[in-house]
N, C-alpha and C positions, 0 to 999 in steps of 0.2 A: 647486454648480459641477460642470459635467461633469467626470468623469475623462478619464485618456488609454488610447489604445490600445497605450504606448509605453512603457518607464522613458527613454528616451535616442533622442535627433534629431539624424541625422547630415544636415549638405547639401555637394553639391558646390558650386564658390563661382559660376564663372561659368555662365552661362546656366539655375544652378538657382536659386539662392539669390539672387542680384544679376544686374542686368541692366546687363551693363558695355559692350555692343557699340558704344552711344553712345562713352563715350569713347573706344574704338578706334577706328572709327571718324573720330571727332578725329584720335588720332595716324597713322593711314595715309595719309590724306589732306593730313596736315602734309607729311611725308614724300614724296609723290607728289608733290606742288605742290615740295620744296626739289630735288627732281630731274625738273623740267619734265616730270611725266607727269599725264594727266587723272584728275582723280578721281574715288573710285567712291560708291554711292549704299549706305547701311549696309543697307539689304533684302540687297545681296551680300556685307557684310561680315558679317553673321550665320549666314551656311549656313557660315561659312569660320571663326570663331573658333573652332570645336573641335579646328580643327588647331595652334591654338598660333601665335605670332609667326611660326613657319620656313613654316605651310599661310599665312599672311594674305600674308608677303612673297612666297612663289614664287606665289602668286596676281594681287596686284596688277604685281608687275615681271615678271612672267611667266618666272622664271626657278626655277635649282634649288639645292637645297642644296649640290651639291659645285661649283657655280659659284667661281670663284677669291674675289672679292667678296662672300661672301653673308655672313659673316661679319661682317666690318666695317657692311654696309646692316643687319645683324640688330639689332648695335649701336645705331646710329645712330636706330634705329626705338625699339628700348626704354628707350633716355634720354628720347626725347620721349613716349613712353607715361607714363615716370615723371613727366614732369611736367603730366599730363593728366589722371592714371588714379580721380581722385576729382571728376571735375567733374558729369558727367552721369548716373554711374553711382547707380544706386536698387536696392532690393527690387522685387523682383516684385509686383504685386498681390495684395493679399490675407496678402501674409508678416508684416506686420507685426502685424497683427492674431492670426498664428499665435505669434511668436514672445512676443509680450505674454500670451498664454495660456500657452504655455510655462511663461512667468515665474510668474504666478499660480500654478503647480502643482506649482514647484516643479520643473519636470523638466530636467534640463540637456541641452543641444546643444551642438553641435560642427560644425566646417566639416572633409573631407577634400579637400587639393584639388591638381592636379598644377601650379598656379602657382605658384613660384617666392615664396620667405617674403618679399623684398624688395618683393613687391610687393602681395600679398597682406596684408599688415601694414602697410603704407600706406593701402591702401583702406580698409580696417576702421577705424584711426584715422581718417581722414577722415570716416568714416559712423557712427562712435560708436553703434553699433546695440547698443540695448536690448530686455531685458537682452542684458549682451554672452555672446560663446560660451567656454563654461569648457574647450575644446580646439579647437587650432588647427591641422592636419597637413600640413606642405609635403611636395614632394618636398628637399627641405634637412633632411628630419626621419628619413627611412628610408631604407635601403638600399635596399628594393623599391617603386619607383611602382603606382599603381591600373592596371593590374586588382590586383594583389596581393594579397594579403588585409591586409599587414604596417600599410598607412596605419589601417586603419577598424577590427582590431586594436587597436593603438596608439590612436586616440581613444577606444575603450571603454573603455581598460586608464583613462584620463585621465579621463573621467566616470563611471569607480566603477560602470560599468553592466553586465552581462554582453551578449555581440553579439546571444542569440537573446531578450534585453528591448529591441535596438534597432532602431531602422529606420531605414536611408539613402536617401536620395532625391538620384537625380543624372540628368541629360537626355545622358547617351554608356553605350555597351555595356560600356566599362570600367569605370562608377560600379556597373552593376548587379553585375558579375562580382565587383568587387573584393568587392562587400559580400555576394554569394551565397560564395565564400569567406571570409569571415570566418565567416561562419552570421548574418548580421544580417536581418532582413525588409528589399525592396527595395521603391521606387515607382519608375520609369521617368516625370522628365519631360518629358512630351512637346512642353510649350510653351517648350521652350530651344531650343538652339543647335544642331539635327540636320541636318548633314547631309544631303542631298535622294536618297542612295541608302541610307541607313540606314532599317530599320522599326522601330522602339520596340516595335511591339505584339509581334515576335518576339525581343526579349531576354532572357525567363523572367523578367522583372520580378513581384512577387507582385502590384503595381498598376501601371496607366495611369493617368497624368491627361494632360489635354490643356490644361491652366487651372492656372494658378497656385493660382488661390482655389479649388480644389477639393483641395487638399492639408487644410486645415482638418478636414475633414469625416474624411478618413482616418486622422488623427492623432491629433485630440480628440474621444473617443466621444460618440455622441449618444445 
């Protein structure tokens, strides 16, 4: 059995680890249809989930956050998100096959992620992905969000790993910062959720992938 190039695998959850834009998707377009607006095609809801529920709605309604109503529509969006948010949503190509090697080897992971543990622990129950992750780090969990060092910190301290035996792998310039402060090895993916004025190849990520399934190869030595 191949060894790893890792003791410890950290992932961000959306657009690295899990492909959840399908169900957003679902729920914006709920949303857009219960307030008589057209709705949008998930190609444009993908460049726009990195910004969080506040970048999708001032997106789709074309409005802003200190809008007198943006609050109550934020609402209104994330109950129906909750009740959506495990339907379409899958791994990435190629992850499962990463994390069943994982398994084999013995090596634990962990997800750090700035979603909210509500919903984030929802999804996971729903998708009962094995083996499951023996750390789970919301923004509900630290005082400091990613970039931070404090989340991915904090999941190492939880997987008994030291940062500079782990490596995170996340598709936004906060996953790579957080985890180049922590002292963790980064992969920058590039097949998530980026942005269209974002360049991955300029984050100081220690890897590129541009492929899900090309994470395998980085992780477990050949």
């Amino acid at each position: 059995m191949s060894p790893v190039n890792y003791q410890a695998v950290l992932f961000d959850l959306d657009g690295t680890l899990l492909d959840t834009a399908p169900d957003f998707t679902t729920a914006i377009n709920l949303i857009l249809t219960r307030h008589q607006r057209p709705t949008l095609a998930e190609k444009d809801i993908r460049a726009i989930i990195t910004h969080g529920s506040a970048g999708l709605l001032s997106y789709a309604f074309d409005c802003r956050e200190d809008d007198a109503n943006f609050e109550t529509l934020r609402e209104e969006f994330l109950d129906i998100y909750a009740e959506h948010l495990a339907q379409k949503t899958c791994l990435f190509p190629g992850l499962k096959k990463l994390l069943e090697a994982l398994g084999q080897r013995d090596i634990p992971w962990g997800i750090v992620t700035n979603k909210p543990r509500r919903f984030t622990h929802a999804i996971l129950a729903g998708l009962a992905l094995q083996p499951a992750p023996q750390s789970v780090v919301c923004p509900d969990d630290v005082e400091h969000n990613k970039p931070h060092a404090e989340p991915v910190l904090l999941a190492c301290e939880q997987l008994g790993v030291a940062p500079h035996d782990t490596v995170f792998i996340g598709d936004h310039l906060r996953d790579i910062e957080s985890g180049r402060n922590a002292g963790t090895a980064t992969i920058a993916a590039a097949f998530g959720y980026i942005d269209e004025a974002e360049r991955p190849q300029d984050w100081g990520a220690d890897h590129l992938v541009d492929d899900s399934r090309q994470l395998f190869d980085l992780v477990i030595a050949q």
